[in-house]
N, C-alpha and C positions, 0 to 999 in steps of 0.2 A: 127300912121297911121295903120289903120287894115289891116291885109294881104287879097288878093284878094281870100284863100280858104286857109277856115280852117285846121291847120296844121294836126290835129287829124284824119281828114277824109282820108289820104292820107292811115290810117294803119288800118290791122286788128288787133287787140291785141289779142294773146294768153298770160293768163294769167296762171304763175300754181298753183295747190295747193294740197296740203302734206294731204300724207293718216295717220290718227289718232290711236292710238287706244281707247281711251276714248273719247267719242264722248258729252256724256252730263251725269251729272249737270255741268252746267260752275262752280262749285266749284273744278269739282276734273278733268273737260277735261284736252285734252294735244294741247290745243288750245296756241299758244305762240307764239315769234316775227317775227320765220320763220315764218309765217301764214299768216303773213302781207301783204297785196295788194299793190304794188307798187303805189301811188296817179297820178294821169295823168291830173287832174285838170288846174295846170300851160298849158299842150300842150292845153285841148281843148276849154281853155280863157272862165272857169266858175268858180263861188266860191269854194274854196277849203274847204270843209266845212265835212268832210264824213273820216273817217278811216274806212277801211271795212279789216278783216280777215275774212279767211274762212279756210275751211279743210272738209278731207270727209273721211268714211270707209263703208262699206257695208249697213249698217243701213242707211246712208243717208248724208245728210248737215251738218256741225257746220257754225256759222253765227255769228261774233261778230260787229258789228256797233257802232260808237258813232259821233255823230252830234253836232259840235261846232258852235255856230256863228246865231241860228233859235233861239235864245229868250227863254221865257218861255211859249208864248201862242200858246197852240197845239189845232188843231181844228183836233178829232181822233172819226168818225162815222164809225164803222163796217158796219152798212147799208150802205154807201158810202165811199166802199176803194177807189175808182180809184183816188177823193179829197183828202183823208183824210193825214193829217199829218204823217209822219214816212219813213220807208225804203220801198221802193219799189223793186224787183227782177221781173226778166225775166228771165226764167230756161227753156232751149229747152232739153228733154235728149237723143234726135234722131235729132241732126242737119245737115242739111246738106248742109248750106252755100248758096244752092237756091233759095229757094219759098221765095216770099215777104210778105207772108201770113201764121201768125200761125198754128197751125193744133191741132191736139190732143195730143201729144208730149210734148206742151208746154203749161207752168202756170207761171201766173202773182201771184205775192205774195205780199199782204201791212201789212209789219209789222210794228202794232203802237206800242206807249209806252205808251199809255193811249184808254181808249174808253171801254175795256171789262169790265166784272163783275158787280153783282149790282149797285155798284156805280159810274159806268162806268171809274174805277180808276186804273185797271189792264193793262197791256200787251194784245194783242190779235194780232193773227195772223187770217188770212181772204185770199179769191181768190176774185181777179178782175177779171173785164173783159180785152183783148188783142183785140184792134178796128179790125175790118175786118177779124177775125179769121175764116178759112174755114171748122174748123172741132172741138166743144167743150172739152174741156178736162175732166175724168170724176169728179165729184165732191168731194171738199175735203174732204175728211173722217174727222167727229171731233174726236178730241185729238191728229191729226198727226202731229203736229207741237208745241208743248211745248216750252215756250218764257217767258223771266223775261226783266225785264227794270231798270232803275234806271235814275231818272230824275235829269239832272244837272243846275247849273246857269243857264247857256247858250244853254241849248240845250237836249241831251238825251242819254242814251247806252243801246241799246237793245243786247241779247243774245236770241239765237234762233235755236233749231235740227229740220230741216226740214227733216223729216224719208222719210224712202222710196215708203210711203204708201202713201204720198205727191207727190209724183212726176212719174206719170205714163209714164213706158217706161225707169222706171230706171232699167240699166245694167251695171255694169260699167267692167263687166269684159269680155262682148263682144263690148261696146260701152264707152273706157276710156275719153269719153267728153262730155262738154256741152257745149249749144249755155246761154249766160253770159250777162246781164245786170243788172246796179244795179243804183239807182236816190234817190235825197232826193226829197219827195214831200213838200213844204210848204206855204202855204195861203199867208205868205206876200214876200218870196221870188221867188216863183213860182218853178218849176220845174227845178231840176238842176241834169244833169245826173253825174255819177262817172268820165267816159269818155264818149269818144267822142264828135263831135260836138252835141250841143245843139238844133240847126236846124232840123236835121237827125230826120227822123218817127222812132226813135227806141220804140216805145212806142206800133207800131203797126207790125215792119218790121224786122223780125229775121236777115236777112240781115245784118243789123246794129249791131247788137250784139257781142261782144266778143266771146272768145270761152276758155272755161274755161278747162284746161288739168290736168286729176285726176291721180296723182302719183304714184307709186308704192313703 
């Protein structure tokens, strides 16, 4: 019998994560198990399907993702992130637990494992659009965000330095947070957040979001 309200909805999650000092190539970061996102999947009764590590230093984001259990068919258009197959983020770096409505502060991020390059056979990171956003964020600089991928049986592992050049309104050492969402998007399983409930506009509503606490 399903509970009458989703057990996930009752929490805010602060989640934390550990300041680095090699931030990227994921060959030689210091990205490792402490980094590990605790899985919250079981509370907010969706597939568990997503290991997400993170970490951060002055430069900006590390981002390690891998996706178990979505197959092999990725359907990954850069002309159409907010669709496309891969990791999705929601990074507020001015939050303030109020407004129901994004602002300038905050950027959606669809990072695929496929879609870039001539042969459309690369990694690529891309901005979405955030529904009902009151105030545009400025546009993503290219090459701020360097991403490798490696595609599995079952699924995918993207790596990804989201700089700071990516994310306006980064400060982290007068503002040590962010507002934190993270979703697998995929065609045939449809949309499945890391946490929280599944219902919840976290798609459009910072509200909803986590809040991610950068280390010292």
């Amino acid at each position: 019998m399903s509970p009458l309200i989703n057990p996930a909805s009752l929490f805010r999650f602060r989640l934390p994560c550990r300041k680095i000092r090699k931030i990227w190539p994921p060959a030689s970061w210091d990205l490792d198990e402490a980094c590990h996102l605790p899985a919250t999947a079981p509370l907010a009764g969706v597939p568990d399907l997503l290991e997400l590590s993170l970490a951060w230093n002055d430069e900006g984001l590390a981002v390690r993702a891998i996706a178990k259990g979505v197959g092999t068919n990725r359907w990954c258009q850069p002309t159409k992130p907010e669709d496309s197959d891969g990791l999705h983020l929601w990074i507020a770096t001015r939050p303030t637990g109020e407004s129901h409505r994004a602002g300038r502060f905050c950027r959606r991020l669809a990072l695929l494992p496929t879609g870039g390059g001539p042969r459309a056979d690369k990694p690529v990171a891309v901005a979405a659009v955030i529904p009902r956003t009151s105030e545009l964020p400025a546009e993503l600089p290219a090459g701020s965000i360097p991403i490798e991928s490696k595609l599995l049986p079952d699924g995918w592992q993207i790596d990804a330095f989201i700089s700071s050049q990516a994310l306006p309104g980064w400060d982290p050492a007068e503002i040590p947070r962010l507002g934190f969402f993270a979703a697998v998007i995929d065609r045939r399983l449809g949309r499945v957040p890391f946490f929280g409930p599944p219902e919840f506009p976290w798609e459009s509503d910072p509200t909803t979001w986590a809040e991610l606490e950068l280390l010292t």
